[in-house]
Steps between C-alpha positions, in 0.01 A plus 500: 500500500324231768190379350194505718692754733284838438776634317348577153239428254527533142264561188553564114871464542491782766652417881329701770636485824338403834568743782449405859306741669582558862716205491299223440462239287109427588235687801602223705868628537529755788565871364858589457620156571898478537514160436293544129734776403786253585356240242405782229904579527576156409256443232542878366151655563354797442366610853361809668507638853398848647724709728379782703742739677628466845521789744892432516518583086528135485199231335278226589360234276121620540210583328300702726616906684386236800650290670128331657411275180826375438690465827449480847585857560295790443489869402699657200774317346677811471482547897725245541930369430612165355552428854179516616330388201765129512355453852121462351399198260328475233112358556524261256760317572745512810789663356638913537428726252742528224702787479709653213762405656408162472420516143861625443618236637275237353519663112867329418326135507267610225461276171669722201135507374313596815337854531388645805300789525503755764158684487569803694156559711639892584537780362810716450431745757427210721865344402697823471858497509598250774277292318639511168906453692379238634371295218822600318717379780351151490426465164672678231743181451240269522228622197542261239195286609296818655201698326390747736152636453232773627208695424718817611713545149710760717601260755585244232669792228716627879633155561560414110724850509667360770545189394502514074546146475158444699232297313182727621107423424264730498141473598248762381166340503353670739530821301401304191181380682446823627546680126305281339110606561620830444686536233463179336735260305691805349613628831594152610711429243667867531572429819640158501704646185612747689597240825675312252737771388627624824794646545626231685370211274264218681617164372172359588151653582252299729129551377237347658365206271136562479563815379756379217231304381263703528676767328573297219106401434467861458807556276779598719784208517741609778713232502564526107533918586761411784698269313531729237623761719774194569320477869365114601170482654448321813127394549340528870345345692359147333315317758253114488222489677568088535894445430448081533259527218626725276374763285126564522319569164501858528889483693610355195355714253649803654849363545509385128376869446806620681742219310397658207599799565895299556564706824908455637347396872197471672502486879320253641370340878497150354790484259574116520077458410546750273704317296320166533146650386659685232663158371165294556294769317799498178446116554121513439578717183351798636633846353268799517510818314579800687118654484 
């Protein structure tokens, strides 16, 4: 792996990796950027984009249901075809929205160790079966660098039956947020137990990092549950207030609170500072105890 690239980090002999989130390597990239994907191909990154469902069955590169915040069209995604959606551009930057069938296309100039996740913003009623064909169409020969991901397990369980070679992720920390104050730690960790043996098998879960931590003051460790469970744990979404200046006291403390913890990934806005403020603090001999 590049050094100094925002690919990974390591600590006690453990390598996490980096992920991209939204395709970017830093908040000064444009969202979704073709061009960064491009360069996480060649150096083999670990990268994220969002795709929302087209009203042709088809998908868009988006984060939003939207189209006003990200692109100079408005109204529901889901109102509109690939056609209609290629004639807009994206705001940041002065390029069409990407399309899945873009992605097919761009997917065969991937690094062997490149990884890019599909988080699916829908759910499966929203997909339904023209959906689901069409993601199979494109992609079923083209899945050995894809992870596709969701907070709707039966979207991501209906394309992984389609598709059993599919790496899926699946997301349930809103539920585990939301079971929390009510039925405490116990009912957390029944439920992620639960997530984790799924009929269709996640490969990796995507928990919220503040709450990994926090879970883990109070006795829970998810990420040593998951991998147990032979799930990896990716770790979202890390964020620096001040990315040219590294960690701040308290930034620092919490990220070596989540290194301790020797999560697979952690999904970050700022993975190229990431990794320099997480070398400068090992440099300084810093290495806090998970408390």
């Amino acid at each position: 792996m590049t050094k100094g690239a925002g690919l990974q980090i390591e600590a006690g002999g453990h390598v996490t990796r980096l992920k991209w989130h939204r395709l970017r390597r830093s908040l000064a990239d444009p969202e979704f950027g073709a061009a960064v994907m491009m360069e996480g191909f060649r150096l083999g990154a670990s990268m994220e984009l969002d795709l929302q469902v087209r009203g042709d069955g088809g998908f868009v590169v988006l984060h939003d249901d939207l189209l006003d915040r990200e692109t100079t069209g408005t109204g529901p995604v889901v109102g509109q075809s690939g056609a209609e959606i290629s004639a807009l551009r994206y705001r940041q930057q002065d390029c069409a929205p990407i399309l899945s069938e873009d992605l097919a296309g761009m997917l065969g100039q991937a690094h062997p160790e490149a990884l890019l996740q599909f988080d699916m913003k829908n759910t499966w009623e929203e997909v339904g079966p023209r959906g689901i064909d069409h993601f199979e169409d494109l992609f079923a020969d083209r899945l050995a660098g894809v992870i596709v991901s969701g907070g709707s397990i039966p979207l991501i369980r209906a394309l992984a039956e389609r598709m059993p070679n599919l790496k899926r992720g699946y997301d349930p920390t809103d539920d585990l947020l939301d079971l929390w104050p009510l039925d405490g730690l116990t009912g957390v960790e029944r439920h992620l137990r639960t997530v984790l043996r799924d009929a269709v098998k996640p490969d990796m879960v995507y928990l919220q990092w503040e709450m990994v931590v926090e879970a883990a003051r109070h006795g829970l460790d998810m990420v040593a549950l998951a991998r147990a469970e032979g799930v990896q744990v990716d770790a979202w979404t890390h964020k620096i207030s001040a990315p040219l200046d590294g960690f701040s006291e308290a930034e620092g403390r919490e990220f070596a609170a989540l290194m301790a913890l020797r999560p697979d990934q952690i999904t970050t806005d700022e993975p190229v500072a990431t990794e320099a403020a997480w070398a400068a603090r090992v440099a300084g001999g810093q290495h806090d105890p998970l408390v």
